[in-house]
Residue, then its C-alpha position, 0 to 999 in steps of 0.5 A: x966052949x958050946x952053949x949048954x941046954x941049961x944055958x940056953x934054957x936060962x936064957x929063953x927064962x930071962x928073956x920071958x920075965x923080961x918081956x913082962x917087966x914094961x907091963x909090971x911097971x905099967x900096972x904098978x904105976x896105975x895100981x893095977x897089980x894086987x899084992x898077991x901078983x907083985x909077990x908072985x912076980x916077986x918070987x919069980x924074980x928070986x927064982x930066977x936069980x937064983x938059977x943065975x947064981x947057979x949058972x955062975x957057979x957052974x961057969x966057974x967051976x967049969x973055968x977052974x977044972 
């Protein structure tokens, strides 16, 4: 099976977010990060999650056809 663009463009999304997650840690560890910016990481996060769960499901039904 051959790699999708909207694998590939999930892919470059998980690795974006990841490459942040030592800065947010640092910033949350020195109280450095507003609530307003955790919320909008936050909302990234779910964002993301969500489009995984859909790639899931695409993968599934791709699987099962």
């Amino acid at each position: 099976m051959s790699v999708t663009v909207e694998t590939i463009q999930l892919v470059n999304a998980l690795k974006a977010v990841t490459a942040n997650v030592e800065n947010i840690g640092n910033a949350l560890l020195t109280g450095q990060m507003s609530p307003e910016d955790q919320r909008q990481y936050a909302g990234l996060l779910r964002e993301l999650a969500g489009l995984l769960d859909e790639h899931a499901d695409d993968r599934e039904d791709q699987l099962d056809g």
